[in-house]
VEXVEX-227616 format. One record per residue (C-alpha): residue number from 0; residue in one letter; chain; x, y, z. Coordinates in Angstrom, 3 decimals. Each point is the difference from the previous one (the first is absolute). Layout:
 num residuo cadena        u        v        w
 NUM       A      A        X        Y        Z
...
This chain:
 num residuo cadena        u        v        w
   0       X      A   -4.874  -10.086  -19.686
   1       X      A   -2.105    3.223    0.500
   2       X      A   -1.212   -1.306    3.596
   3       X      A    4.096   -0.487    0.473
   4       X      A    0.359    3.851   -0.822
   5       X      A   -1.914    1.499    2.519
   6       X      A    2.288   -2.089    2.931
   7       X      A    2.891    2.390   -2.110
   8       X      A   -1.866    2.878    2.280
   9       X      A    1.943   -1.064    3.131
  10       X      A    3.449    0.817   -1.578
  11       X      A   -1.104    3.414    1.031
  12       X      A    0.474   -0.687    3.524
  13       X      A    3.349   -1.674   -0.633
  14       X      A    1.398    3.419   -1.530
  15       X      A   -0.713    1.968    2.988
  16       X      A    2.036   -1.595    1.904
  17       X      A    2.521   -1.571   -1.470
  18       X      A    2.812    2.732    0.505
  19       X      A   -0.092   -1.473    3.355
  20       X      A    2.256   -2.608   -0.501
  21       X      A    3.159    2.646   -0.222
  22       X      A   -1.029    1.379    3.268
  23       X      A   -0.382   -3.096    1.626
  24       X      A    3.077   -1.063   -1.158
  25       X      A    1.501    3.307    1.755
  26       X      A   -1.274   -0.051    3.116
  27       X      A    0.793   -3.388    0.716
  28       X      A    3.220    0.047   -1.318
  29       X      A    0.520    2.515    2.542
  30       X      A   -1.545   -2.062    2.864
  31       X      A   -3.149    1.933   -0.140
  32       X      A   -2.429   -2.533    0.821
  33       X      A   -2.712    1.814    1.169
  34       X      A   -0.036    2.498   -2.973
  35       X      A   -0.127   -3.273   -2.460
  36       X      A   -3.061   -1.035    2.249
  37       X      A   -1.569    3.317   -0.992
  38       X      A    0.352   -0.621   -3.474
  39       X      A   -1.410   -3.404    0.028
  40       X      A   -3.066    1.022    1.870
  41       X      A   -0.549    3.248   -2.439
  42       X      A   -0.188   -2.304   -2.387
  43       X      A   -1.788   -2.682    1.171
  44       X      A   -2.583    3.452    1.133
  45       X      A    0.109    0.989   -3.851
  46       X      A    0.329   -3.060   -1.868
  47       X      A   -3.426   -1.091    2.270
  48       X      A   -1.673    2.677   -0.751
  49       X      A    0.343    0.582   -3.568
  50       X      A   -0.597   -3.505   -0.648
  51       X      A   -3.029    0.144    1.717
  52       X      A   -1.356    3.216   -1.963
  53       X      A    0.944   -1.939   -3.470
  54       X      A   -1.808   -3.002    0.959
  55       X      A   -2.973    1.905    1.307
  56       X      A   -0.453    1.763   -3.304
  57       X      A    1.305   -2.483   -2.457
  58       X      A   -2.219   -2.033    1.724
  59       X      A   -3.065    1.729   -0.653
  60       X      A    0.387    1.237   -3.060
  61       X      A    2.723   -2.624   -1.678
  62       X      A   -2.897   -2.818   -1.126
  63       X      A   -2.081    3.097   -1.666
  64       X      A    2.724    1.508   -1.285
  65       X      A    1.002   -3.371   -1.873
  66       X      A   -3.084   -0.172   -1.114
  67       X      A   -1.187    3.177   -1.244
  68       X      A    3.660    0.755   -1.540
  69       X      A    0.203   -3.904   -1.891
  70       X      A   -3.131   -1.374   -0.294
  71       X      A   -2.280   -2.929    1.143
  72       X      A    2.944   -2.368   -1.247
  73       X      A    1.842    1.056    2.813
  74       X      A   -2.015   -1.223    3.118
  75       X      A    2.385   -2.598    1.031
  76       X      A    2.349    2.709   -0.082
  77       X      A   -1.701    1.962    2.402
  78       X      A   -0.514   -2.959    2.133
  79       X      A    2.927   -0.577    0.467
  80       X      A    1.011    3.691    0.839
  81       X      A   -1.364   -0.686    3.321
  82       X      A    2.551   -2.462    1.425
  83       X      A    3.064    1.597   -1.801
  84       X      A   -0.600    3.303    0.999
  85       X      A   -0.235   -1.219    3.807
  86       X      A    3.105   -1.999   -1.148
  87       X      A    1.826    3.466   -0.814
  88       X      A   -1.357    1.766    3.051
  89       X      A    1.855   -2.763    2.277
  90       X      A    3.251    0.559   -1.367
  91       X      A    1.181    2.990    1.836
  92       X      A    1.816   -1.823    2.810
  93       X      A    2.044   -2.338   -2.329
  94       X      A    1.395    3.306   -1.419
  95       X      A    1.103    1.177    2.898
  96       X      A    1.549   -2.982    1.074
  97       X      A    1.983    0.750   -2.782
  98       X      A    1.226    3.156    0.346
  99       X      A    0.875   -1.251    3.596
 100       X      A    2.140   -2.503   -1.251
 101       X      A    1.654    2.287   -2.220
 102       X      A    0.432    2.795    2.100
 103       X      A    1.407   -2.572    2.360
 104       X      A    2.397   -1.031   -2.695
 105       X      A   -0.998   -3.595   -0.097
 106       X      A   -1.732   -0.485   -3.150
 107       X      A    0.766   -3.512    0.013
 108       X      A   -3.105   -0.413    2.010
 109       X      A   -1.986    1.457   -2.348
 110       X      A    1.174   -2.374   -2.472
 111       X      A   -0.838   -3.217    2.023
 112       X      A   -3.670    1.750    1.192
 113       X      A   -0.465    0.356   -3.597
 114       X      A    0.953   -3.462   -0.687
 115       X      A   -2.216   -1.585    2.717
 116       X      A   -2.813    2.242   -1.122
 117       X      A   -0.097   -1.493   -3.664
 118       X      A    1.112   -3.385    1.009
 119       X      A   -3.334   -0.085    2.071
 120       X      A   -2.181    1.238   -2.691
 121       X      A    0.935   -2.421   -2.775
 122       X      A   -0.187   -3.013    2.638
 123       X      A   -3.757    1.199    1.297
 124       X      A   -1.017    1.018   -3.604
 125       X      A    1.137   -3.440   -0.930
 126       X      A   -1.505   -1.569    2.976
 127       X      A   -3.350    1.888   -0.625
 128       X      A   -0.087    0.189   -3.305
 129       X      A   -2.549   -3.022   -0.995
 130       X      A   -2.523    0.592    2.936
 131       X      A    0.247    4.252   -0.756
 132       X      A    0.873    0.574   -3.332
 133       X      A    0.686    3.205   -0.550
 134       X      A   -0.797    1.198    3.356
 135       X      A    2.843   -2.020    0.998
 136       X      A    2.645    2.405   -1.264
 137       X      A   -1.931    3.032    2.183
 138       X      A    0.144   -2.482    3.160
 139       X      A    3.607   -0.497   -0.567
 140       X      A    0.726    3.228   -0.613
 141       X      A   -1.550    1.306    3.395
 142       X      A    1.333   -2.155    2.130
 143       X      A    3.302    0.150   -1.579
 144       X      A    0.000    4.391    0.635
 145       X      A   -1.316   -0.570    3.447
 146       X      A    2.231   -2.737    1.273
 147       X      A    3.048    2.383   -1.603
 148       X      A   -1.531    3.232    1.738
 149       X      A   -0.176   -1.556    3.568
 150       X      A    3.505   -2.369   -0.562
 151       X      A    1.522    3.146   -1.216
 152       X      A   -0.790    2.104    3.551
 153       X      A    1.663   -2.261    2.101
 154       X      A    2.742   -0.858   -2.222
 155       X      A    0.631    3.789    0.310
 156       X      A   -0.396    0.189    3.599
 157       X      A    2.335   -2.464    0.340
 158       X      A    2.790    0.209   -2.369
 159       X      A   -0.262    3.948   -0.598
 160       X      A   -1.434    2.176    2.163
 161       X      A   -2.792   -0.182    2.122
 162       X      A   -3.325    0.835   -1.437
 163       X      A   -2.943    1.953    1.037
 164       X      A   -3.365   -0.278   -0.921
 165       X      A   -2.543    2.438    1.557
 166       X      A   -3.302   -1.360   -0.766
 167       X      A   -2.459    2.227   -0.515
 168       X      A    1.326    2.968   -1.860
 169       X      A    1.091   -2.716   -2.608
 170       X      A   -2.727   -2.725   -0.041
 171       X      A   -2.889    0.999    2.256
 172       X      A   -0.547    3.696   -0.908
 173       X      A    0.803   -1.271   -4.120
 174       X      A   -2.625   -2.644    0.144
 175       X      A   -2.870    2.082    1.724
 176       X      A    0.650    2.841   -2.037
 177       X      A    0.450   -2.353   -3.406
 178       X      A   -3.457   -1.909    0.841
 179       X      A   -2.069    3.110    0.584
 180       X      A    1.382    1.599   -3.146
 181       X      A   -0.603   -3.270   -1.690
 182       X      A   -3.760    0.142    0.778
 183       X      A   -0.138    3.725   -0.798
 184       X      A    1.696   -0.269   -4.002
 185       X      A   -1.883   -3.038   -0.647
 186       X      A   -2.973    1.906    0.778
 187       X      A    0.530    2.528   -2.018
 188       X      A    1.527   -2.183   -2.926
 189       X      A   -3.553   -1.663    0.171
 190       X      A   -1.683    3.369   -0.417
 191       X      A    2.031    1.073   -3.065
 192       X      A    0.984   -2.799   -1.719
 193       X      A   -1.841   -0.894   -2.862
 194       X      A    2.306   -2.698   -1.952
 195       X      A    1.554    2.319   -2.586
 196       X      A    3.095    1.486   -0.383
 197       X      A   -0.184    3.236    0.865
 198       X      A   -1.687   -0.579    3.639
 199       X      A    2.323   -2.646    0.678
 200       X      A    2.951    2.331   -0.984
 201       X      A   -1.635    2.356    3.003
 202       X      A   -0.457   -2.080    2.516
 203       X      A    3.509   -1.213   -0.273
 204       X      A    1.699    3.296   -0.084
 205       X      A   -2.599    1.043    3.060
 206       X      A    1.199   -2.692    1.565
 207       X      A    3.910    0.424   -0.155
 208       X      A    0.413    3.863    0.254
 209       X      A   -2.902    2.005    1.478
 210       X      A   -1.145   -2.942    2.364
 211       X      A    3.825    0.149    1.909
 212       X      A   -1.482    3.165    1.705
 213       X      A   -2.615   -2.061    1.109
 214       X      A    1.919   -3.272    1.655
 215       X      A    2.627    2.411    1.253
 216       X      A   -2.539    1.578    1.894
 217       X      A   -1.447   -3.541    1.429
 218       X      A    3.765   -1.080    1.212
 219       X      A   -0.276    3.461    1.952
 220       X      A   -2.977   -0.671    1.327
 221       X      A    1.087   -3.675    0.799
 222       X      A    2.870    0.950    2.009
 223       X      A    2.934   -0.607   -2.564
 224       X      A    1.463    2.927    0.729
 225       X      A    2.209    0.923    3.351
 226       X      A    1.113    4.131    0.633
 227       X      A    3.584   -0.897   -1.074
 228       X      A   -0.857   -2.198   -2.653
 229       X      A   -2.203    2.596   -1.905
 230       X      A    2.044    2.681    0.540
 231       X      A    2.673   -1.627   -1.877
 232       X      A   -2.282   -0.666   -2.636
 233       X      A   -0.856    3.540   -0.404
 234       X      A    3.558    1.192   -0.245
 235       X      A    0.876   -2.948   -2.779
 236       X      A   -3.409    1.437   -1.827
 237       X      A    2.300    3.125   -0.123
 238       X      A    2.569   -1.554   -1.986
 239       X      A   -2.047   -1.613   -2.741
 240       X      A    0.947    2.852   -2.424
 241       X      A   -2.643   -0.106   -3.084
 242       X      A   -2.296   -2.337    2.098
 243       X      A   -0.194    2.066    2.964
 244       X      A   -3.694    1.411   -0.602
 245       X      A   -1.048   -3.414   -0.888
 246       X      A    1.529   -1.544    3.208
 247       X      A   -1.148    2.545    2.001
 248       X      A   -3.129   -0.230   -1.039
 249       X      A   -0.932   -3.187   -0.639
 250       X      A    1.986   -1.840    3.083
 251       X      A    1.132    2.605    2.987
 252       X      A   -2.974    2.549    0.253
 253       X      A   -2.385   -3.008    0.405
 254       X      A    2.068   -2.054    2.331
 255       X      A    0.534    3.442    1.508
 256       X      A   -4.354   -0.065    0.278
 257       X      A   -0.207   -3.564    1.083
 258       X      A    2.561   -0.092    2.827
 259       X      A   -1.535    3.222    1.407
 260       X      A   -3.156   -2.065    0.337
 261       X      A    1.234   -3.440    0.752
 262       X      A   -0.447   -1.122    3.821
 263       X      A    2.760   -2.674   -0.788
 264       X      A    2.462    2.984   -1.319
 265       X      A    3.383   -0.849    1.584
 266       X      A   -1.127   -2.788    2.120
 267       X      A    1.972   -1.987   -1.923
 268       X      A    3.102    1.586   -0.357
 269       X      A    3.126   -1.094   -1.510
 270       X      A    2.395    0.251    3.072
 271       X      A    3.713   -0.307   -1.317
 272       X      A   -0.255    2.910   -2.158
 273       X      A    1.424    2.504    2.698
 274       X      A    3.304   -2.365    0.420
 275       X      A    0.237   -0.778   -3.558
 276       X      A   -0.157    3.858   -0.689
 277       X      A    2.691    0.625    2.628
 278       X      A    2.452   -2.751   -2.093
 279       X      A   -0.634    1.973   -3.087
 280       X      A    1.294    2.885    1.287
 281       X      A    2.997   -1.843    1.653
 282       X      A    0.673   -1.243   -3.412
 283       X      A   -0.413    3.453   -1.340
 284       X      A    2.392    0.985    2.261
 285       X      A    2.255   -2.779   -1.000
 286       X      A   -0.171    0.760   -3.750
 287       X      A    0.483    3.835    0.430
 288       X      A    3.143   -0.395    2.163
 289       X      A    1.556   -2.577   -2.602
């Protein structure tokens, strides 16, 4: 169970963007279809690269934290860390299949996804079970999340709107800038861990706050960022309220610092943003003149 509550880390990405839904729900209610792209792909952009940044850290400092926090007793615990926490880090596109289907006010596909998600993990867990033990339940429950997350895609394309996906700002930037910061913590988890409590308690809280500043920086530097794209996150940094220093901070000054030195800043741009932005203001318009 204490393995299990480290995967609870990811429902931090789910909260950032799940007052989505309402504006999908708006925009293509009002036959905006390019603006409900747009919010698809910012979160496929954000869900991809926070999950990346948890499982980088959690990652490299989860097994030692389990450890040093609970005790030798705990080992299998800490083994099995590993495969949930990349279990939790792949879940970001089944979300936002959700919110899709919401939005799109067909939830009735999210029921039957749902469905055919545990339907398939109790028959391979089953299926598995005697040759896997255990490690059955993981197997089923991977393939399971990733048949839903690539199912749920093109059911969307089809039967809601059609979907977006632009590659690198939410996979390949994430991933380059999640492995590098991966081999970074765990090095310095290996310097100052030493098995107890109190180390383990650092390394952790290194890890999840001070250490954004530093994968921010590498998803700069890996070219996750386009002009449009950060300047948008600079003016929502604005309107954090209480958090504003610590957004500012920790996440736009050093994307800020790694886009500035990136050679692949803006190469990869997300192009629909300029039409999508023009249907927000027509619906602007709309709303203001009713």
């Amino acid at each position: 169970m204490l393995a299990q509550n480290f995967v609870f880390a990811f429902n931090v990405v789910t909260t950032v963007t799940d007052g989505t839904m309402p504006s999908i729900s708006e925009a293509i209610s009002h036959g905006r279809k390019i603006l409900s792209q747009y919010y698809t792909v910012m979160m496929y952009k954000w869900g991809g690269m926070l999950s990346a940044f948890l499982a980088a850290v959690l990652l490299a400092v989860g097994p030692r934290f389990i450890l040093g926090a609970s005790g030798p007793d705990f080992a299998r615990a800490a083994t099995y860390a590993v495969p949930l926490l990349i279990w939790g880090a792949i879940q970001y596109p089944s979300w936002v299949g959700d919110q899709v289907q919401l939005g799109s006010n067909k939830p009735y596909i999210k029921s039957v996804l749902i469905a055919g998600e545990q339907v398939l993990r109790v028959i391979l867990a089953l299926v598995l079970l005697e040759t896997f033990q255990v490690n059955a339940l993981i197997i089923a429950y991977f393939v399971g999340l990733l048949t839903k997350d690539f199912v749920a895609y093109f059911v969307n394309d089809k039967l809601c709107f059609p979907q977006k996906f632009y590659f690198w700002q939410s996979l390949g930037a994430p991933l380059l800038a999640a492995g590098t910061h991966y081999l970074l913590m765990d090095r310095f988890s290996a310097l100052i861990w030493q098995g107890d409590q109190i180390t383990s308690i650092i390394i952790f809280f290194v890890g999840i706050l001070p250490s954004l500043f530093v994968f921010m920086f590498l998803y700069g530097i890996f070219g996750g960022w386009d002009d449009a794209t950060l300047a948008e996150f600079v003016d929502a940094a604005a309107m954090t309220g209480p958090l504003r220093g610590v957004v500012t901070w920790l996440m736009v000054k050093p994307s800020i610092m790694g886009a500035k030195l990136s050679p692949l800043h803006g190469r990869f741009a997300i192009t629909i943003r300029a039409a999508a932005m023009d249907e927000a203001r027509s619906l602007t318009e709309e709303k203001v003149k009713l």
